[in-house]
C-alpha positions, 0 to 999 in steps of 0.5 A, spaced: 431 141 588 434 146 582 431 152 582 428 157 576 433 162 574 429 168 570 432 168 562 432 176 564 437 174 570 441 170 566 442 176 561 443 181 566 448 176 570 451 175 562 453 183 561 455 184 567 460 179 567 461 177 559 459 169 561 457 164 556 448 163 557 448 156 560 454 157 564 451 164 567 444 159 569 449 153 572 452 159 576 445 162 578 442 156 581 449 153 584 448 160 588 440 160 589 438 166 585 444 170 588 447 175 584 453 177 587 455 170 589 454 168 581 459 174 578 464 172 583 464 165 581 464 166 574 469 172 574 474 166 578 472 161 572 473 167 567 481 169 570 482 162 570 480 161 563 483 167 561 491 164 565 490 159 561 491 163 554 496 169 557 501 166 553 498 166 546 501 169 540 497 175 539 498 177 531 492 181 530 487 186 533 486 192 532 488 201 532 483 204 535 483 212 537 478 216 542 478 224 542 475 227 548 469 232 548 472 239 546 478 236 542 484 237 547 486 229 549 485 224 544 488 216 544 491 211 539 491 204 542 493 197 539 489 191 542 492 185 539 488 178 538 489 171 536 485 171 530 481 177 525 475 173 527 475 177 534 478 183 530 472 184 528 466 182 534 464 187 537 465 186 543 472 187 541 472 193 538 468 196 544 474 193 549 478 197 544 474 203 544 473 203 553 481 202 553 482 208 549 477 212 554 481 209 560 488 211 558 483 219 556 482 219 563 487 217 566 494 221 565 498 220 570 499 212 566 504 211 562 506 205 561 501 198 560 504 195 566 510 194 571 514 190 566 513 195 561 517 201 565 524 203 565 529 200 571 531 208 570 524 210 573 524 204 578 530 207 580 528 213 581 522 211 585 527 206 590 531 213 590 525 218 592 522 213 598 529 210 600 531 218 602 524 220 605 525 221 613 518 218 615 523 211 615 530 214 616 529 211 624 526 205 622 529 198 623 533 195 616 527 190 615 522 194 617 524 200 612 525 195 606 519 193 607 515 200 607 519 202 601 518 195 597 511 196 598 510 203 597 514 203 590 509 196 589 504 203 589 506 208 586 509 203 579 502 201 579 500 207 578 503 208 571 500 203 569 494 202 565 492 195 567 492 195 575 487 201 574 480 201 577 475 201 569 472 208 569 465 204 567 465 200 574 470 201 579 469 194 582 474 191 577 481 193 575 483 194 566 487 187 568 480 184 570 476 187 564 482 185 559 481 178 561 473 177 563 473 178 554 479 173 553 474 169 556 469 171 552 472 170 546 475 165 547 482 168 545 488 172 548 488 179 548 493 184 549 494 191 549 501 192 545 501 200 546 498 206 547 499 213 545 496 220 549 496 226 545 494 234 550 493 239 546 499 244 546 504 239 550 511 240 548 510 246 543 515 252 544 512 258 546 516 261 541 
């Protein structure tokens, strides 16, 4: 026996995870009315669906800005899309918009992901672990382990995506990028960012 699934559930689970209508219902019923079983299901669907659009061209989009309260940090960022179709949606422009609060808030991101850091900081950071006494007595396979996974952390760190989102700190940026390539229907990218403090690198002179 299938089982009634409220249209204010449906709704509720289709903001939580950006999911068509009927694919929310589908997953309600498949879950017996459970919530969390549902999201999870569509955010694997979601991802998945979302892989299969990664390697899209990405030509259109949008530049958008955010100022925090107080005037002293402000954001420009681009998101690219496929089509100026989803340019103008709104769920897009919101994106947009929560990603530019994202990289506010976050101040020690400098870069979108790990792919887009210098091999100049990657060294660094190889350098700065490989020099520290905690390991210096630990056996060579052992050691190489610990610095390839506290390097792992600390580049995830400068990097937008792997973030956990300032509005729901259950997923991470990566996640909320590709919940709207479902959503959507298209690739979605963050091409570059830019963050402005107020004062910085102005001589006291």
């Amino acid at each position: 026996m299938t089982i009634q699934i409220s249209p204010h559930v449906v709704k509720e689970l289709r903001i939580k995870t950006g999911a068509g209508m009927m694919d929310c219902k589908k997953a309600l019923q498949a879950a017996d009315g459970n919530m969390e079983v549902a999201v999870e299901t569509l955010r694997k669907k979601g991802l998945a669906s979302a892989d299969k659009k990664s390697t899209r061209s990405v030509t259109e989009g949008i530049i958008d800005s955010y100022i925090h309260i107080g005037s002293r940090i402000g954001v420009l960022i681009e998101l690219n899309c496929e089509t100026d179709f989803v340019a103008r949606r709104i769920e897009f422009q919101k994106l947009t918009k929560d990603l530019a609060m994202q990289v506010a808030a976050c101040q020690n991101v400098f870069y979108i992901s790990v792919k887009h850091i210098p091999q100049s900081i990657i060294d660094r950071e190889i350098r700065i672990e490989s020099e520290k006494e905690d390991i210096m007595n630990k056996p060579s396979e052992i050691k190489d382990q610990i610095i390839k996974a506290r390097i792992d952390k600390s580049l995830k760190k400068m990097c937008l995506i792997y973030q956990p989102f300032i509005k729901d700190p259950n997923i991470i940026i990566e996640e909320l990028i590709k919940q709207h390539i479902a959503l959507l229907g298209e690739n979605i990218k963050v091409r570059r960012f830019q963050r402005f403090l107020l004062g910085e690198k102005i001589d006291s002179n």
